[in-house]
Phi, psi and omega in degrees: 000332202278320173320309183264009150320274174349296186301292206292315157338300145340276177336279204286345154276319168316289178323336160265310139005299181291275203275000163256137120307131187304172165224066179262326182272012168324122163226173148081043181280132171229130182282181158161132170275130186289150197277030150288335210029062183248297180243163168286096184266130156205131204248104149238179156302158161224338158199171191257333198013022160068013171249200194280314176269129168292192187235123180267148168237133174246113194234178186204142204220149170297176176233005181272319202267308199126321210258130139355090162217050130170158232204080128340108137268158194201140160272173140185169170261023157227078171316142179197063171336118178239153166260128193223172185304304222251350165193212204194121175239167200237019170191170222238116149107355159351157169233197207272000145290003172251346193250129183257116210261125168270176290355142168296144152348135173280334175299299166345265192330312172289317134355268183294349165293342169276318169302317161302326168256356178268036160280105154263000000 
């Protein structure tokens, strides 16, 4: 039992290894407040990545607090921060690697408590 601790433990640091990524190279950042003004939308580029879409991080932040609670990354060619009653999607014609369901998730919430602290 203790062996398969270890492995799914191992797994699952690679796996967040793998898919987080810095956001040093974020630009061309744009904002927007839900029009409850309870949270804080914000969409940059992130890389150009030399295909037909760049690729974006959309991330929402409380807006009483500041902090993160919750992190998207998604490629397309049209970027667009939307408001909906129950969430916030981050490109026009988007699927569901874009849509942030308000209040977030706790997997969302934990995600950005992970983004927040491997930040320096």
């Amino acid at each position: 039992m203790k062996k398969v601790l270890i492995a799914v433990s191992t797994l699952a640091l690679i796996y967040f290894f793998i898919t987080h990524r810095s956001d040093s190279k974020a630009s061309s950042c744009v904002r927007s407040t839900s029009p409850d003004r309870l949270y804080i939308a914000e969409e940059c580029r992130l890389d150009w990545n030399h295909r037909d879409n760049p690729e974006y991080v959309g991330r929402v932040y409380g807006a009483a607090s500041g902090k993160l609670i919750a992190r998207r990354t998604f490629s397309t060619p049209s970027p667009k921060i939307m408001w909906a009653d129950n969430y916030v999607q981050f490109q026009i014609g988007g699927d569901d690697d874009d849509l942030v369901m308000l209040p977030p998730s706790l997997y969302d919430r934990i995600n950005a408590l992970y983004w927040r602290m491997t930040q320096w």
